[in-house]
C-alpha positions, 0 to 999 in steps of 0.5 A, spaced: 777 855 254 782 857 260 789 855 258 790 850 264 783 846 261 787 845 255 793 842 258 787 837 261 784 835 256 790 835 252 794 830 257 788 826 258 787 825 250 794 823 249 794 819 256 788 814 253 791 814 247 797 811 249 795 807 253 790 804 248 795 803 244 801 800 248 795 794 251 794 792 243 801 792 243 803 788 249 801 781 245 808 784 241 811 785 247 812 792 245 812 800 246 809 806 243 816 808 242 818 802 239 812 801 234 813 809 233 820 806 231 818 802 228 813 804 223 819 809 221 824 804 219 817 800 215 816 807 211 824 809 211 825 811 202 831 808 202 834 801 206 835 802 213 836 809 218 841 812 222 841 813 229 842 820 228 835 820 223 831 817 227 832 821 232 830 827 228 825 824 226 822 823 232 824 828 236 827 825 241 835 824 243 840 819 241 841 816 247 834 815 248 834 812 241 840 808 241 837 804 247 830 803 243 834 800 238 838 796 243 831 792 246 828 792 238 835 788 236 835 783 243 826 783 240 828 781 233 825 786 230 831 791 227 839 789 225 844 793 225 849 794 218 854 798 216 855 800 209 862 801 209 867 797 214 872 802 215 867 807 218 863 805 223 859 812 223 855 808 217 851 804 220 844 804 219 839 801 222 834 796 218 828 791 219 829 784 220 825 780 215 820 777 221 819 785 222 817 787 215 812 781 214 809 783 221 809 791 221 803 790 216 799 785 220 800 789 227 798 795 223 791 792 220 791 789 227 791 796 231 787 800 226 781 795 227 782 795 234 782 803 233 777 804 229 771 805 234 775 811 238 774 815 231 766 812 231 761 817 229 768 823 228 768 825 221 774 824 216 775 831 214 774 833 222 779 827 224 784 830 217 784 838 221 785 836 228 792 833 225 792 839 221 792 843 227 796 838 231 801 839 226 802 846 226 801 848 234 807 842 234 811 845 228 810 852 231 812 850 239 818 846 237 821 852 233 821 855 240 825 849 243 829 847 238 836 849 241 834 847 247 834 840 252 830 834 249 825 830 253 826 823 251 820 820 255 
């Protein structure tokens, strides 16, 4: 496969697929971004996250997630809270209690709306394909990390 077949494929995969999702989630009035975000505050070990940790997590920038989070407070879904008063850099973002009882009904929701792009494609295929997109992402972020993050 000639590498600029590759990036077709690829842009045309992750293009469906997100415009898949962001029209199952239009009745929530939310992003891909925002479920993403989401999603990790829902699996989160510990009460809540940090700005900075999401960031990460996510691989995008502080600003980016700082007014992701801003549209998901003003939407009702996540509350800001400071573990210690005097120290303003110890605020964690939290899920308000209308978004951990809804989180798992939307994620039933889009699975079932999902499943029949997965139709006919085999569990252990669908694990190694994430395989796979996970260490070409792992190996291709290593070459990028010092430099500019794309927050789209």
């Amino acid at each position: 496969m000639k590498s600029y077949e590759f990036g077709l494929i690829q842009t045309k995969a992750f293009r469906a697929l997100k415009g898949h999702t962001l029209k199952l989630l239009q009745p929530y009035s939310l992003t891909t971004y925002e479920w993403a975000v989401l999603g990790v505050l829902f699996e989160a070990k510990v009460a809540g996250c940090r700005i900075t940790e999401l960031a990460d997590t996510l691989h995008v920038s502080k600003p980016f997630i700082t007014k992701t989070v801003g549209r998901l407070t003003d939407k009702g879904w996540v509350c800001k809270s400071t573990v210690n008063e005097t120290d303003k850099r110890s605020v964690r973002i939290m899920l308000t209690p209308h978004a951990q009882k809804e989180i798992p009904v939307i994620e039933k929701y889009l699975r079932a709306e999902t499943k029949h792009v997965f139709k006919g494609i085999g569990k252990t295929k669908l694990f190694f394909y994430m395989q796979v997109l996970h260490q070409i992402s792992d190996r291709l972020e290593e070459n990028i990390k010092d430099g500019p993050v794309d927050s789209r």
